[in-house]
C-alpha positions in Angstrom: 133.0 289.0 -38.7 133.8 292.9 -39.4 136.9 294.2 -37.7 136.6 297.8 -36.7 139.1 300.4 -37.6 141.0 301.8 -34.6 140.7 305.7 -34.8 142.5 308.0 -33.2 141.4 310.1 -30.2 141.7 313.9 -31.3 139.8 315.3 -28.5 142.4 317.0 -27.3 143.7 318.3 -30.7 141.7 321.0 -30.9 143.0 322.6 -27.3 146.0 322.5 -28.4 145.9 324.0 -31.3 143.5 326.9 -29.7 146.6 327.0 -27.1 149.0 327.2 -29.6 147.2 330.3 -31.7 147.0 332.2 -28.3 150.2 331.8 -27.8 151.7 333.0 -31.2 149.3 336.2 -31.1 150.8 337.2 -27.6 154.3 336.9 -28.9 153.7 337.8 -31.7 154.6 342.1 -32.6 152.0 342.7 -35.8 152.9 346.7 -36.9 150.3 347.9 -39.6 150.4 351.6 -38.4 150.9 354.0 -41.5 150.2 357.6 -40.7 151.7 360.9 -40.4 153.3 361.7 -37.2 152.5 365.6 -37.3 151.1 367.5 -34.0 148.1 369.8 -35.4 147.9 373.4 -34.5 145.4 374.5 -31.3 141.9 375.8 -32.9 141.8 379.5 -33.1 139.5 380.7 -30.4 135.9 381.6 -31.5 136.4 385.6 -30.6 139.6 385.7 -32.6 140.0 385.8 -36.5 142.1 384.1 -38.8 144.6 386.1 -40.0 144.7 386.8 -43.8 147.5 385.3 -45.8 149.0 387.3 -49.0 149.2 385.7 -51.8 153.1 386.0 -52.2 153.0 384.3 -48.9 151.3 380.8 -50.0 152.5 378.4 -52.5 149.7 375.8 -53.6 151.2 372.2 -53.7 147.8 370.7 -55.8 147.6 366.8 -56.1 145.3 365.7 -59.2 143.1 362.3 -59.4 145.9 361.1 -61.6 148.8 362.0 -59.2 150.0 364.7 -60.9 151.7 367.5 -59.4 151.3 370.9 -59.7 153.0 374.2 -57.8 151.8 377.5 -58.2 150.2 376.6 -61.7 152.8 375.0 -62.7 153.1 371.0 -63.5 156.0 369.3 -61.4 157.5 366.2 -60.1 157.9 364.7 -57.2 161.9 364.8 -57.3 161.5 368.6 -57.3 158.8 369.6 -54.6 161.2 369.7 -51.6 163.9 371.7 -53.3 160.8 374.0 -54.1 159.5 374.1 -50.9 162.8 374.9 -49.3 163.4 377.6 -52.2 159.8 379.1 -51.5 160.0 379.2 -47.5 163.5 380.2 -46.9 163.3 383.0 -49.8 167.2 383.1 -49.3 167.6 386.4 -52.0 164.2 388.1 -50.3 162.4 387.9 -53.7 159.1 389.8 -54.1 157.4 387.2 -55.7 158.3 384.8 -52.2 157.0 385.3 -49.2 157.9 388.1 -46.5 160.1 387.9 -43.7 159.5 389.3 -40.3 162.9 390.1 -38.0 161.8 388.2 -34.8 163.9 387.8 -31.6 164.5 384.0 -30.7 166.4 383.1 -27.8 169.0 381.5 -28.6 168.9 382.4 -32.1 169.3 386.2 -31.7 166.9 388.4 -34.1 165.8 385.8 -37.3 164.0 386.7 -40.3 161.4 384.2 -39.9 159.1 383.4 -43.3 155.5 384.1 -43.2 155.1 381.7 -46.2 152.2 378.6 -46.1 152.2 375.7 -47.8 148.7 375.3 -49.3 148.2 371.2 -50.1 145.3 370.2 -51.8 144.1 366.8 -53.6 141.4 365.9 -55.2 139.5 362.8 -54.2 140.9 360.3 -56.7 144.8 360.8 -55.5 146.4 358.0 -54.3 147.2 357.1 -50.7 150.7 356.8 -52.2 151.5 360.2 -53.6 149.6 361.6 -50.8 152.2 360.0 -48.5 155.2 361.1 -50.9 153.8 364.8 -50.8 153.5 364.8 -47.5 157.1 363.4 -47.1 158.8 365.6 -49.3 157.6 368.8 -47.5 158.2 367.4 -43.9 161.8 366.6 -45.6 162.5 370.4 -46.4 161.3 371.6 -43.1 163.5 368.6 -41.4 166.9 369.7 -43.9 166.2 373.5 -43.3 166.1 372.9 -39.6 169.4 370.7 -39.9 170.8 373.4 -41.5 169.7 376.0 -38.8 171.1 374.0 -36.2 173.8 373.1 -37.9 175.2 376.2 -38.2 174.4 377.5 -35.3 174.6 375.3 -32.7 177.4 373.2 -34.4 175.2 369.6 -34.6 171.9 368.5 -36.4 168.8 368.9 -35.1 167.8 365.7 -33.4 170.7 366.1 -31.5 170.3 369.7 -30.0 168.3 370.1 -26.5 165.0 371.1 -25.6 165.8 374.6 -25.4 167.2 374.3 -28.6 164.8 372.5 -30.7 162.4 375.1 -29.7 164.3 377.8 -30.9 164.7 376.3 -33.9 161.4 375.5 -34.3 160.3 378.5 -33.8 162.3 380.2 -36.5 161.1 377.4 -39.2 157.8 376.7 -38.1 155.6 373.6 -39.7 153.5 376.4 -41.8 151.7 373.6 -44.3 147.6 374.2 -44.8 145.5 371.2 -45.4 142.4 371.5 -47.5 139.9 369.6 -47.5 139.7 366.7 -51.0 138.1 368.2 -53.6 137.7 367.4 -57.1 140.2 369.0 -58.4 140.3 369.9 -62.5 136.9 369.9 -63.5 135.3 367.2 -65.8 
């Protein structure tokens, strides 16, 4: 006669290792967020118009399908957009060909020739999420070192560390002044 195999009960196999799944998702911290931490501007109110920009007063940051760069018509790198960018917004000899600069009075700050100049980004549809992401660093990196500066020298310590009060007059002498455009193609062809 046959003998018959003894098995093994693994009923309760599969609880556990439904108990044991539960548990490592609960404790478990997955972070996937990528983004761009940036608070957008309130819509203009229907009854109001948008004002009209000069053209001394934007400089055009354009991103082609091949991730190339290019300022104000002219081809670039990467390494050299936030230099540019602070060059073009602070306009620190008042150049013609940069943008204007309006005398305002911050508390705070005192009266501060804040720039009227926009950056204009635009990228065409084939640009990478990568460059987009560098681009978009290395013009939040100007407005970050130019507000370190600010602060710096006049309140005496960087910018993350000055108050509320502070911050806001800071920020309201170097505003966030970067225009988004909508992907295009971008080139022709």
């Amino acid at each position: 006669m046959a003998r018959k195999t003894p098995g093994l009960n693994t009923s309760s196999m599969s609880d556990i290792s439904f108990l044991l799944l539960a548990f490592f998702l609960m404790v478990s911290n997955i972070n996937s967020d990528m983004g761009i931490a940036r608070r957008l501007p309130p819509p203009l109110p229907e009854d109001v118009e948008p004002p009209e920009v000069r053209e001394r007063n934007i400089f055009v940051v354009m991103v082609n399908k091949d991730d190339r760069l290019l300022f104000n018509r002219e081809y670039g790198r990467i390494d050299d957009l936030k230099d540019r960018a602070k060059e073009f917004l602070g306009n620190p000899e008042n150049r013609p060909n940069l943008p204007e600069k309006i005398p305002t009075e911050i508390p705070l700050l005192g009266t501060y020739d804040v720039s009227k100049g926009v950056i204009s980004l635009r990228n065409d549809r084939g640009t990478s999420y990568d460059m987009y992401l560098q681009v978009q660093n290395e013009l939040t990196a100007a407005i970050n070192e130019m507000r370190d500066e600010l602060s710096t020298t006049r309140f005496g310590k960087k910018y993350t560390d000055l108050n509320e009060e502070q911050r806001k007059a800071v920020d309201t002498a170097i505003p966030v002044a970067i225009s988004e455009a909508e992907p295009t193609k971008i080139g022709g062809k």
